[in-house]
KEFIDO-126527 format. One record per residue (C-alpha): x, y, z. Coordinates in steps of 0.2 Angstrom, whole numbers, padded with zeros to 4 digits, always signed. Layout:
<nodes>
XYZ;...
</nodes>
This chain:
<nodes>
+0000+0000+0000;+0013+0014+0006;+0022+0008-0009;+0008+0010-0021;+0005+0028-0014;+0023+0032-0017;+0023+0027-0033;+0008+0037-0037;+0018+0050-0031;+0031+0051-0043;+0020+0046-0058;+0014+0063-0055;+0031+0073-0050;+0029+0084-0066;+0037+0101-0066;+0020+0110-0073;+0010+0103-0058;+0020+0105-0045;+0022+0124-0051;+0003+0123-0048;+0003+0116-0032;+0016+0130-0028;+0005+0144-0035;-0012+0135-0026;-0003+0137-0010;+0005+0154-0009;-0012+0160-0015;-0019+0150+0000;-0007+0155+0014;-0009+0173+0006;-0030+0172+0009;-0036+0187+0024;-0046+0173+0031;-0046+0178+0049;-0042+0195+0059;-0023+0195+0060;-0022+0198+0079;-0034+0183+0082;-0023+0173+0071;-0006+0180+0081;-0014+0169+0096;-0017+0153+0086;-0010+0140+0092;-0006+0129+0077;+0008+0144+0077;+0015+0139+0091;+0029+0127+0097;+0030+0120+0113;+0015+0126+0122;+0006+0116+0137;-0011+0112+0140;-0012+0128+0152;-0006+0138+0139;-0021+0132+0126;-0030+0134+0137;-0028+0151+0140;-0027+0156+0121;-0044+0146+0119;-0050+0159+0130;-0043+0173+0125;-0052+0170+0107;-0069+0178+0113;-0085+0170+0109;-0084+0175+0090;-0067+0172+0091;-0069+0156+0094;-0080+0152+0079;-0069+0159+0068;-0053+0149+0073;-0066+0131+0070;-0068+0139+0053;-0051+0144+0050;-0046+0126+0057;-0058+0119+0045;-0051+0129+0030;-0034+0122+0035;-0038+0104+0029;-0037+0112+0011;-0021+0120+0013;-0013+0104+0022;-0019+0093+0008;-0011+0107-0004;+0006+0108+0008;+0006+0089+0008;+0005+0087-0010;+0015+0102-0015;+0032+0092-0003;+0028+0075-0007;+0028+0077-0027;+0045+0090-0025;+0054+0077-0014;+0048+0064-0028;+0056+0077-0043;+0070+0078-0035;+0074+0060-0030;+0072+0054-0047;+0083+0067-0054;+0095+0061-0038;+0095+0045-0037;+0091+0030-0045;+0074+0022-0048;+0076+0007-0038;+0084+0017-0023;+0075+0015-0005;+0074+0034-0003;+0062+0035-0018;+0051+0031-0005;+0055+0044+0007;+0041+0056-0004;+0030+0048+0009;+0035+0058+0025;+0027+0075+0020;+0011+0065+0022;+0015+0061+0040;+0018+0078+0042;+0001+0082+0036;-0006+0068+0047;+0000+0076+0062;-0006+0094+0055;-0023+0086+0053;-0021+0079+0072;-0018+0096+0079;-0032+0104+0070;-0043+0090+0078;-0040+0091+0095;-0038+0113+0093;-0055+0111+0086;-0061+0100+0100;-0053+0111+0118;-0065+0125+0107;-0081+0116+0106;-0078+0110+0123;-0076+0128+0130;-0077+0130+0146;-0071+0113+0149;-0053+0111+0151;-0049+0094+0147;-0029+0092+0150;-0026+0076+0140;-0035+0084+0124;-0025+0101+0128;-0009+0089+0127;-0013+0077+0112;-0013+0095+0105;+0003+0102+0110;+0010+0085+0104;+0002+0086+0088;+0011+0102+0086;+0026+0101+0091;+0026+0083+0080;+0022+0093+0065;+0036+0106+0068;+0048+0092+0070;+0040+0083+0052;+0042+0099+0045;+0062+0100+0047;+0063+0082+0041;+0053+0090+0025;+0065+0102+0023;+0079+0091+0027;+0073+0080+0010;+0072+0094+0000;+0088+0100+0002;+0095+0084+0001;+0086+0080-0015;+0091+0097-0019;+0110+0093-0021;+0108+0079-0027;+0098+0081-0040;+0110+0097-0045;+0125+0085-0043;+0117+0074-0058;+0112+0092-0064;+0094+0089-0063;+0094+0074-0077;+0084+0060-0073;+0092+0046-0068;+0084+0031-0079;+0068+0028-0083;+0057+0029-0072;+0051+0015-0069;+0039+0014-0049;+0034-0002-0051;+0054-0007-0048;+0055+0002-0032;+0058-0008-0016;+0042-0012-0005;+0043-0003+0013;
</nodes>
């Protein structure tokens, strides 16, 4: 299965769509969704906060304030599907212009998507200590400081790849390197 999904993933690495998954997400990130000093207390922008500290910001939001951050947290799904897309078929045009075909990192294009996974998690349990409002249940303020923090972490990895792939791609100066063929790479 993971194998599969990855090499869906680099059947579609082709320069003109990732260039419009680039374009779909800087026009996404660029949207005036929210009031910008409602969005400076966000927590998905945060690393390392504790379930006190959530707590807090939930409360800081206001009652409107509140209903706005589900719907900007509901919006978010679009733009982490877009993110996710946008890293995984990069890292997937840069691998096969890295390395070969049948190399085991070919496969690596799959960790934007547990990036994404945990961006999904945090959005669910930020979404949850603001329904739940006035209830302060700890374990769901901590499930989303966790959720955070692993998305920051997945997020250097992210980059990590891309520079990778990056200098290796330009050390075989962006040619790729065989055909390629996905139904060759290794199973995970």
């Amino acid at each position: 299965m993971l194998r599969d999904l990855s090499n869906r993933l680099h059947a579609h690495a082709q320069g003109w769509l990732i260039l419009v998954v680039i374009a779909l997400f800087v026009l996404l990130i660029n949207l005036p969704l929210a009031d910008p000093a409602l969005l400076s207390r966000s927590l998905d922008g945060r690393f390392g906060y504790t379930a006190s500290d959530a707590f807090s910001a939930v409360s800081s939001y206001g009652e409107d304030g509140r209903l706005q951050m589900i719907w900007i947290h509901l919006a978010d799904f679009i733009l982490i599907a877009v993110y996710t897309a946008m890293f995984s078929l990069g890292i997937s045009w840069l691998f096969q212009r890295g390395f070969k075909p049948v190399s085991r990192v070919q496969t690596l294009n799959l960790v934007p998507i547990l990036g994404g996974i945990f961006d999904v998690l945090e959005n669910i349990w930020i979404m949850a200590l603001i329904l739940v409002y006035p209830t302060q249940p700890r374990i769901v303020g901590w499930l989303a400081t966790t959720s955070t923090m692993a998305k920051y972490g997945m997020g250097v990895i992210i980059l990590a790849l891309l520079a990778f792939g990056l200098v290796r791609a330009a050390l075989n100066r962006f040619k790729p390197q065989g055909d390629v063929e996905v139904d060759r790479l290794p199973s995970m």
